[in-house]
C-alpha positions, 0 to 999 in steps of 0.5 A, a space after each residue: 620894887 615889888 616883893 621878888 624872891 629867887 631860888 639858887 637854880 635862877 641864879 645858875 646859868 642854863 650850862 652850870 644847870 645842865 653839869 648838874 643834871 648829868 651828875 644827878 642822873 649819873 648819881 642816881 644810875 650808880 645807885 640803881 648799879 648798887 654804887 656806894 653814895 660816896 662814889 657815885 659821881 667819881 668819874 674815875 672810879 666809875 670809868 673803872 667799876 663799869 668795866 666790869 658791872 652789866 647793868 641796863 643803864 650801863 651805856 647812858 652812864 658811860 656816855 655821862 661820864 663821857 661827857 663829863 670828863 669833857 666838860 671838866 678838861 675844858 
């Protein structure tokens, strides 16, 4: 056997990779938005926060919080 490492992102199967993206690029969206780090991926909070924020990005968030909230009531 030759000497092979692997990493945690080649352990993850390519869905799990994709949840984690959408939550890092929604992350970084609530940061630009002025978001607190705490809640930055706290769907519920967010649904209710951009109700009431205009932001350029606005719509790219919800639709990841969308999608998101899918994914989780599967």
């Amino acid at each position: 056997m030759g000497n092979q490492t692997s990493t945690l992102a080649d352990l993850i199967n390519p869905e799990t990779k994709n949840i984690l993206e959408k939550y890092k690029r929604l992350s970084s969206i609530s940061s630009e938005m002025g978001i607190k780090k705490e809640k930055t991926t706290d769907l519920n909070y967010l649904m209710e926060k951009l109700k009431v924020i205009n932001h350029k990005n606005k719509d790219e968030a919800l639709n990841l919080i969308g999608k998101l909230i899918k994914i989780q009531n599967k």
